[in-house]
C-alpha positions in Angstrom: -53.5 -69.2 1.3 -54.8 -72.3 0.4 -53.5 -74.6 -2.6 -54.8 -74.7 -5.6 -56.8 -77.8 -6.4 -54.9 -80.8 -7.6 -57.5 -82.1 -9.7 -57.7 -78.8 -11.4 -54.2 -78.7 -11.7 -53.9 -82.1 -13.4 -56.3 -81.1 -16.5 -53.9 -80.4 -19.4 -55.1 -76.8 -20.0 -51.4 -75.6 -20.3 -51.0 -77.9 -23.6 -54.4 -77.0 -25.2 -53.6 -73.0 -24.2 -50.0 -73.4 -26.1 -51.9 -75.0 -28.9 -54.8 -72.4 -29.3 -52.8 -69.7 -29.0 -49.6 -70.9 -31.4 -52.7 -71.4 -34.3 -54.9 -68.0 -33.6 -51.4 -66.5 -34.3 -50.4 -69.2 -37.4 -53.4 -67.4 -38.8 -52.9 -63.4 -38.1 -54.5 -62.3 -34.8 -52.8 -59.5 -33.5 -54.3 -60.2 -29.9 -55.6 -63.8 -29.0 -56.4 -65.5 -25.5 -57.2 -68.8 -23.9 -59.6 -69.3 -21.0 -59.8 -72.9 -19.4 -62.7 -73.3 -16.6 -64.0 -75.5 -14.2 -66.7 -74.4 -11.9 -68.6 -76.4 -9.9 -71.9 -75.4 -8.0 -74.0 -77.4 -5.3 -76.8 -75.9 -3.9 -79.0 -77.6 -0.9 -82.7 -76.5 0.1 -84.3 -77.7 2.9 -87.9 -76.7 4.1 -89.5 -77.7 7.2 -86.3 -80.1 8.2 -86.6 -82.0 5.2 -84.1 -81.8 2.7 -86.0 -80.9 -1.0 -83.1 -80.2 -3.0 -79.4 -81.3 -3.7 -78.5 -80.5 -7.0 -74.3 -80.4 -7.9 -73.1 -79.7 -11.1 -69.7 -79.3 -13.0 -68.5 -77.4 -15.7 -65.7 -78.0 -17.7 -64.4 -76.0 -20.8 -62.1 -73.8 -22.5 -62.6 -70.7 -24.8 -60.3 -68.6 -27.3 -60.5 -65.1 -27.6 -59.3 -62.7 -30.8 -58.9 -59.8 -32.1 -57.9 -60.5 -35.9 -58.7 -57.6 -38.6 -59.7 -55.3 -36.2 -62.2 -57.2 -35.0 -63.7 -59.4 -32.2 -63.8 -63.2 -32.5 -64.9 -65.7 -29.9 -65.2 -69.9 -29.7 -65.7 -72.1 -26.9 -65.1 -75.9 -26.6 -65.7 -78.9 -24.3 -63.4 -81.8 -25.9 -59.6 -82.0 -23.8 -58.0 -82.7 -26.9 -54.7 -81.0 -29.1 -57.1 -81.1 -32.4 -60.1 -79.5 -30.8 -58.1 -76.4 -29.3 -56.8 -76.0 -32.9 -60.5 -76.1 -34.1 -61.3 -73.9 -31.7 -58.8 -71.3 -32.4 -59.6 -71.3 -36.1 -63.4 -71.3 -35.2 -62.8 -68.1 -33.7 -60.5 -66.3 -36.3 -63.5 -67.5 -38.7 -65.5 -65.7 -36.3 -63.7 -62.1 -36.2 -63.3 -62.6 -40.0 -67.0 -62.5 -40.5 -67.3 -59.4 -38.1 -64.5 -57.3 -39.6 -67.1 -56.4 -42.1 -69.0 -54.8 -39.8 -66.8 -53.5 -37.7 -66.9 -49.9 -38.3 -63.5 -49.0 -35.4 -61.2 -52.0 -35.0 -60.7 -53.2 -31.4 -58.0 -51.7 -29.3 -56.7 -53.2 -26.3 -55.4 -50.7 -23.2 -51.8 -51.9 -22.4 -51.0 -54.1 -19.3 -48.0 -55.6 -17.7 -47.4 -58.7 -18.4 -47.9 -61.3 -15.7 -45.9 -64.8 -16.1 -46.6 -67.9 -14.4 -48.9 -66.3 -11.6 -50.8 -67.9 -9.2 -54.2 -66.7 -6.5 -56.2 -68.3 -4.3 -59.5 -66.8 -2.3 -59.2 -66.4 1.8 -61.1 -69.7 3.6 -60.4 -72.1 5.4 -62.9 -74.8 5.0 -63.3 -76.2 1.1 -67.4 -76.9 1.4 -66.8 -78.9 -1.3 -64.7 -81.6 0.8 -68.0 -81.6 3.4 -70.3 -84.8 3.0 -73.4 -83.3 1.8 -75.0 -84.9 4.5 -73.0 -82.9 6.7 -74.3 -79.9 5.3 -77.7 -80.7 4.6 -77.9 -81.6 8.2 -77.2 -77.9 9.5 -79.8 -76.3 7.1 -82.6 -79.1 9.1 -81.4 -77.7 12.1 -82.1 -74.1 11.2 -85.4 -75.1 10.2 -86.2 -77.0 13.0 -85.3 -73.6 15.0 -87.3 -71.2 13.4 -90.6 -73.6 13.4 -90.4 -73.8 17.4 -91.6 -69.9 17.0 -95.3 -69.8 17.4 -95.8 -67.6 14.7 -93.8 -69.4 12.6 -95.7 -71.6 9.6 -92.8 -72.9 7.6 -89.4 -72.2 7.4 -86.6 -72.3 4.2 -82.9 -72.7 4.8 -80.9 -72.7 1.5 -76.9 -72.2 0.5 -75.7 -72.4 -2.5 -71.9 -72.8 -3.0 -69.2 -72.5 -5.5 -65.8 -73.1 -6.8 -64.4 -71.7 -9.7 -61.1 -72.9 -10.9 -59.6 -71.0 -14.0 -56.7 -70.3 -16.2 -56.1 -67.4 -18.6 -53.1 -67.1 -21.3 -52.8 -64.9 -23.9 -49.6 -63.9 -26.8 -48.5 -61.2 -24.8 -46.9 -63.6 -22.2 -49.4 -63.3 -19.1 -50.4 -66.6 -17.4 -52.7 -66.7 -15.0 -54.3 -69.6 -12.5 -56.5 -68.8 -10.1 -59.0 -70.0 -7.4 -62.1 -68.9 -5.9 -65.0 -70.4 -2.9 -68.1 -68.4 -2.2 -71.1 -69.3 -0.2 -74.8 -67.7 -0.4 -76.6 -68.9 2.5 -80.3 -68.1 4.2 -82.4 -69.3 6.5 -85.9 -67.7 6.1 -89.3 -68.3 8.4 -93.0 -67.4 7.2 -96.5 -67.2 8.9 -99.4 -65.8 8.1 -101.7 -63.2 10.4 -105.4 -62.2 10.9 -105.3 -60.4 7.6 -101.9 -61.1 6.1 -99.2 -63.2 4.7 -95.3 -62.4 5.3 -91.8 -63.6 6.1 -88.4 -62.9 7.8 -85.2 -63.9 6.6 -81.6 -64.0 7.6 -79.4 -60.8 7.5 -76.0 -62.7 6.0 -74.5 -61.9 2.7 -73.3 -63.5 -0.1 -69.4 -63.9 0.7 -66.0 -65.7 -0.8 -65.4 -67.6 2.3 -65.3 -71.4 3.2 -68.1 -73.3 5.3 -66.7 -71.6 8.0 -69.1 -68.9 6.8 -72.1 -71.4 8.2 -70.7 -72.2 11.3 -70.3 -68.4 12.8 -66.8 -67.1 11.3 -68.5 -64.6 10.2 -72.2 -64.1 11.1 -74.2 -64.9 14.2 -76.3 -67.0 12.7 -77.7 -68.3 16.5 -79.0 -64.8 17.1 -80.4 -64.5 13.7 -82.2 -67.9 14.3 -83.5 -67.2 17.8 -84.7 -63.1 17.0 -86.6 -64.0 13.9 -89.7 -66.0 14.9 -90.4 -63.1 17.5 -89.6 -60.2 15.0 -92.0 -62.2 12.4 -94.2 -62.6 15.4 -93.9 -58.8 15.8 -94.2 -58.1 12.2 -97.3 -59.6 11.6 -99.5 -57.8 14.0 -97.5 -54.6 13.2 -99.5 -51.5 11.9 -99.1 -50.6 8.2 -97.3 -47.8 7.8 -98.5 -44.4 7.1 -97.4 -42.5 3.7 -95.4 -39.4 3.9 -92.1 -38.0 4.7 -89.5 -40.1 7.1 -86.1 -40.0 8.2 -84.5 -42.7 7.5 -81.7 -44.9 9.0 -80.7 -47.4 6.6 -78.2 -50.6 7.9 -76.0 -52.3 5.2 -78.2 -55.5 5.1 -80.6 -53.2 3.2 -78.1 -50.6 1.9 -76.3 -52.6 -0.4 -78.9 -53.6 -2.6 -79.8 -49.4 -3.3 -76.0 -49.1 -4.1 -76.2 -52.1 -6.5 -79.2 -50.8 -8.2 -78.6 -46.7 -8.4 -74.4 -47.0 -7.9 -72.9 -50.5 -9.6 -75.1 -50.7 -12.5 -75.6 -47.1 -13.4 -71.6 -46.3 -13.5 -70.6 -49.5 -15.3 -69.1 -47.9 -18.5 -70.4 -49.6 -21.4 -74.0 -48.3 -19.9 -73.2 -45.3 -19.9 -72.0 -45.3 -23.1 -74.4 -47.0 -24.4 -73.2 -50.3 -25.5 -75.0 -52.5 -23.1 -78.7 -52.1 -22.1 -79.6 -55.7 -21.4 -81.1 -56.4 -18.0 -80.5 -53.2 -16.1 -80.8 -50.6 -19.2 -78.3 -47.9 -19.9 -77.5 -45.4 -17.4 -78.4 -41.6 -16.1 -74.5 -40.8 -15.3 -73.1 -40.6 -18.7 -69.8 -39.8 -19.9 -70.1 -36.2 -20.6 -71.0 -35.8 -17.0 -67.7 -37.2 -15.1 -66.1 -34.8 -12.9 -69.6 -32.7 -12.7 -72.2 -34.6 -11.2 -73.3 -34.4 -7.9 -74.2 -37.6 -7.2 -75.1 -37.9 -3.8 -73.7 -35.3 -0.5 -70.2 -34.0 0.2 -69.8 -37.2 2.7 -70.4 -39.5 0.2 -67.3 -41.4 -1.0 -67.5 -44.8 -2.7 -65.1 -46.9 -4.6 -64.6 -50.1 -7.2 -62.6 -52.9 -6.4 -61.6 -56.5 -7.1 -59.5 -57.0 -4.0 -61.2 -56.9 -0.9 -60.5 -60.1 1.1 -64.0 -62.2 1.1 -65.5 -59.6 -1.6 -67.5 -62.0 -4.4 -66.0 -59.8 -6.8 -62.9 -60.7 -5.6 -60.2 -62.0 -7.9 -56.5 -61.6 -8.4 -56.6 -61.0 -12.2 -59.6 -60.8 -14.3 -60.7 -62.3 -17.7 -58.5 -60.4 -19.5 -55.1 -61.0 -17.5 -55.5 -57.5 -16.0 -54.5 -57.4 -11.6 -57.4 -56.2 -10.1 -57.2 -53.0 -8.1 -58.9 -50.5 -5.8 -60.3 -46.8 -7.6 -62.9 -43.9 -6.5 -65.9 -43.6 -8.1 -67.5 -40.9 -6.6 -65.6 -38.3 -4.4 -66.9 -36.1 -1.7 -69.9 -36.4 -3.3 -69.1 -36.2 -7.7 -68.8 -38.8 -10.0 -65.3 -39.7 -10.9 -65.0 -42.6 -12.3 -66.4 -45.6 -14.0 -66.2 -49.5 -14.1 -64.2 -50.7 -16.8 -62.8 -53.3 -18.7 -59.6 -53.3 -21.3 -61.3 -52.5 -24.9 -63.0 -49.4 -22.7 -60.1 -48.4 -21.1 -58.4 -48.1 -24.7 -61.3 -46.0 -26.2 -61.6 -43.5 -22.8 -57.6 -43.3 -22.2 -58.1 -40.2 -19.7 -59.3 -42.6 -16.9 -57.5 -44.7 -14.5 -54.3 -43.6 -16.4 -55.3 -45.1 -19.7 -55.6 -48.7 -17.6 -58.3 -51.1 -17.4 -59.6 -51.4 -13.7 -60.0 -54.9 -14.1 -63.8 -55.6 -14.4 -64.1 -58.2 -17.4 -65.4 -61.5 -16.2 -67.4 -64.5 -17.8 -69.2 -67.1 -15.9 -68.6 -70.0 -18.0 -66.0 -71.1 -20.8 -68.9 -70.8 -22.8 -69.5 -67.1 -22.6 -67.1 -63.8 -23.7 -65.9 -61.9 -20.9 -67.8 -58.7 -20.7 -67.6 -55.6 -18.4 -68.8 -56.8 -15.2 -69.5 -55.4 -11.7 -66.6 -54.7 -8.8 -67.0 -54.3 -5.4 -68.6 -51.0 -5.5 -68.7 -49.9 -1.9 -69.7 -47.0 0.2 -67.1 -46.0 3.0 -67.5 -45.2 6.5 -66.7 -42.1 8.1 -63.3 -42.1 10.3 -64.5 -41.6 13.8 -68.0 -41.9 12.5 -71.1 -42.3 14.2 -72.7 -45.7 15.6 -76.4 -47.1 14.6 -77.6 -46.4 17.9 -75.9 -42.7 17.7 -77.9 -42.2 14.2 -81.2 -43.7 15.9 -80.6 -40.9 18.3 -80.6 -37.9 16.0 -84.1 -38.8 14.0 -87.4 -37.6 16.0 -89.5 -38.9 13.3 -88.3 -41.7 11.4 -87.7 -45.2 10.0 -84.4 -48.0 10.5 -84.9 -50.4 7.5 -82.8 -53.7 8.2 -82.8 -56.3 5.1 -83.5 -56.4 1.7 -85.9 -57.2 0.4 -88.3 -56.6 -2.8 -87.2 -53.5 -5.4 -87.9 -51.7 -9.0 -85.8 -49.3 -10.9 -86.6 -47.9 -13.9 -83.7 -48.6 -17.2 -81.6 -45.5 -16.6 -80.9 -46.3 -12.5 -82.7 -43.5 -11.6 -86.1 -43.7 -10.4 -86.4 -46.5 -7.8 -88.2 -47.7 -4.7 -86.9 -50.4 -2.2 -88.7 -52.2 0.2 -87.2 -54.4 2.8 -87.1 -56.6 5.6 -88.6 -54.7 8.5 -89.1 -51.3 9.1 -88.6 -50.0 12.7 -90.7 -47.0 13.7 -88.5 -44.1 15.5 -90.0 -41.7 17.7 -87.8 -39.2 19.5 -84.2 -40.9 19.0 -85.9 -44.2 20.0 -87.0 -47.3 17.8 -90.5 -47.5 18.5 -91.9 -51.2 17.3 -92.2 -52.0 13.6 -94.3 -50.9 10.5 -95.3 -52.9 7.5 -96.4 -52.2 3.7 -93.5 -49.8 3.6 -91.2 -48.9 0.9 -88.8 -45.6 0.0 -89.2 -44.4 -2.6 -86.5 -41.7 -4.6 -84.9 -40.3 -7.3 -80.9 -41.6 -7.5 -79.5 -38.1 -6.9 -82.2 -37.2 -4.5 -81.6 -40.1 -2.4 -77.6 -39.9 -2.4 -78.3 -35.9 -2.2 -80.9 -36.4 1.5 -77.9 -39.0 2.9 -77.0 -36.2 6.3 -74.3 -38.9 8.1 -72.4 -42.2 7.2 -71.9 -44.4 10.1 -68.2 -45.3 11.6 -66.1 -48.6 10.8 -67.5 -49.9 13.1 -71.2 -49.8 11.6 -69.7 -51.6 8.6 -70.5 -54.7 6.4 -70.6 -56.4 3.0 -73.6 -57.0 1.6 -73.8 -58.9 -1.9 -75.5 -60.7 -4.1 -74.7 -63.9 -5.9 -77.0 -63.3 -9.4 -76.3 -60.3 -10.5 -77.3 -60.5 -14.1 -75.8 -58.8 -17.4 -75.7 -59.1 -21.1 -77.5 -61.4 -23.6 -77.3 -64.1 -23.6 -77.2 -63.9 -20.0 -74.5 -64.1 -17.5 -74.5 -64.3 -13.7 -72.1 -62.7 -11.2 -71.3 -63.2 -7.4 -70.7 -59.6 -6.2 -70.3 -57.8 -2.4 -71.2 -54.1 -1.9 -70.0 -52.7 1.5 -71.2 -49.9 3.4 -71.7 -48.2 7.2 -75.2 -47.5 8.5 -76.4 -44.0 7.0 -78.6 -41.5 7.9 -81.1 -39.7 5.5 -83.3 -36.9 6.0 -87.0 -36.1 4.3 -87.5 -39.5 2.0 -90.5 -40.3 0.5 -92.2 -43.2 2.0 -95.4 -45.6 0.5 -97.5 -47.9 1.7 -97.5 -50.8 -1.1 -100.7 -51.9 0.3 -102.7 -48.5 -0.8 -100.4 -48.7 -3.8 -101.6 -51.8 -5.1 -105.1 -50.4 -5.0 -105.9 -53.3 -2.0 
């Protein structure tokens, strides 16, 4: 395990926490926390091996959380000093003052160990942070300079953004927390143009909570993606649009994920199903009064939360509430059974996860509350399970999507359609050259219902996304979805061409 960062360990955060906390109590708050942050972001854009952007920023702050009279109250600061995490503390029992009077059922808290003096740091190796950015800069020019020597190939992109978050959580119950976290969200992405159209091919590598080895090939071959994609643009350009109908459809993770983020993460994160939240992704179709019942997808389909997978972006040893993140179903063999949650939800719906939080609260700045956020909410492979060429095999009449791409779901995670990267025709168990204009198109339990086989281990990978967004105001999260190559029988299939009326 790496250390954790000196110069975040030098910041006085300890003394300001002792301060914040000693005053929320001086004044009555039966629960208070303190949060100290800093995250720092870079992010480097190159087009056509010239570097456009290099932007790096820091953030650096601290926030108190209460419960006092029942209710919530929040206040975030900036200034290091003793006085200013005593304002702070009192700015926030001010707060939950106010809102007592319309809180109509005081906050409760579900109970949690208590944690003192407790350390984590994320799996990497290579702090991209202690790279000259010239380094850096000069890898993305060399991707770009790769995809151009494609004939087909117009311009090319390559873009990572990275970041370290540094943080520290104490609260009156004793818990103590420092922790420390890298991700990376690299792509490399080439675009040309046709006889009568316009398109593009990107890289198939994920979000993921690893160091710069993540750019040099730990963990993705980034030299086959770079030499495959001019002549798979090339390929895609003079491809026939695809024809409407019925497909089968064999779907790899680097599209897969996005449909579990969409129809899965969102729509069984608690506080939409209940109704609470609504911003950005709506409410949700799987509410409460339907756990243990719904059939959300086929008998094979098992898929679980979780905080701890090693280079997950969702990864964390304890979250914003001092709660140690863990691993839980949400749907079994097929039924929803259980839900995302944080530790004021776990209080008021005691019956799940043994009356436990599951460790989803997370804010993404001192200056925000923690809110119920998105795990790792992953599909799982069958043991023994079939290969992607295997599944290829069993479709006479078909589609393999690779990639995400462009998507739309309606605000109760139910109606959707998903495009994505390139759609390979299958005829008789072989792939048979690619399509374009396609998307699928499905009802949430329809599509999860259609899904015949779930590829082996060996078939599986994270997927992710680093801007998953939530609440108002808004907050972004870095999250991974895994899942196997999957087969699906009888799926609706459009031609977004014709469906644009062009």
């Amino acid at each position: 395990m790496p250390d954790l960062d000196p110069t975040f360990t030098a910041l006085p955060y300890r003394a300001l926490g002792a301060v914040a906390l000693g005053r929320a109590t001086e004044l009555g708050a039966t629960h208070a926390d303190f949060r100290f942050e800093r995250i720092r972001h870079q992010q480097l854009v190159v087009r056509d091996e010239v570097l456009q952007t290099a932007m790096d920023a820091d953030e650096v702050g601290f926030a108190v959380r209460v419960v006092h009279r029942g209710a919530w109250g929040f206040a975030s600061g900036v200034v290091l000093t003793e006085d200013e995490a005593r304002r702070v503390a009192e700015t926030a029992i001010a707060v939950a003052t106010v809102a007592a009077e319309m809180t109509t059922t005081p906050v409760e808290l579900a109970p949690e160990p208590t944690y003192a003096d407790v350390s984590w740091v994320s799996s990497y190796d290579v702090d991209p942070f202690e790279l000259p950015t010239a380094e850096k800069a000069g890898l993305l020019i060399d991707w770009t300079r790769r995809l151009r020597t494609g004939a087909a190939v117009d311009h090319a992109v390559a873009v990572v953004g990275q970041l370290k978050e540094n943080k520290y959580y104490a609260d009156t119950s004793g818990t103590v927390v420092t922790q420390q976290r890298i991700g990376l969200d690299p792509h490399a992405e080439a675009m040309g143009a046709g006889a009568d159209t316009f398109d593009s091919m990107r890289t198939l590598a994920a979000p993921s909570a690893r160091g710069w080895e993540h750019m040099t090939g730990a963990s993705h071959d980034w030299d086959a993606d770079l030499d495959e994609i001019p002549e798979l643009l090339a390929e895609k350009l003079k491809a026939p649009p695809v024809e409407a109908g019925t497909y089968d459809l064999v779907i790899h993770p680097s599209n897969l994920w996005l449909t579990i983020h969409e129809s899965i993460g969102h729509a069984t994160e608690l506080d939409r199903a209940l109704g609470y939240e609504a911003n950005y992704a709506g409410t949700s179709f799987a509410t409460y009064d339907k756990l243990g019942t719904l059939q959300y997808g086929a008998p094979i389909m098992n898929v679980t939360g979780d905080r701890t997978t090693e280079h997950g972006c969702a990864t964390i040893g304890w979250d914003d509430e001092g709660v140690q993140t863990q691993s839980w179903d949400i749907v079994k063999d097929g039924v929803l059974v259980g839900y995302q949650l944080d530790r004021s939800m776990g209080q008021m719906k005691p019956e799940l996860n043994g009356g436990r939080s599951n460790g989803c609260a997370y804010a993404d700045s001192p200056g925000h509350v923690p809110i119920q956020r998105m795990a790792n909410v992953s599909l799982q492979p069958a043991p023994d399970g079939p290969s992607t060429e295997e599944l290829i095999g069993r479709v006479e009449n078909g589609l393999y999507v690779v990639g995400d791409k462009s998507w739309s779901i309606d605000m109760q995670r139910y109606n959707f359609q998903f495009t994505g990267q390139r759609f390979h025709r299958i005829k008789d168990g072989e792939l048979a050259g690619q399509v374009r204009d396609a998307a699928y198109q499905a009802t949430t339990t329809e599509f999860w219902g259609a899904m015949e086989a779930v590829g082996g281990r060996q078939t599986y990978e994270l997927g992710g996304a680093a801007n998953c967004g939530k609440a108002q105001p808004g907050q972004g999260a870095w999250v991974s979805h895994g899942c196997p190559t999957s087969l699906f029988r009888g799926i609706r299939i459009l031609n977004t061409t014709q469906e644009a009326g062009r």
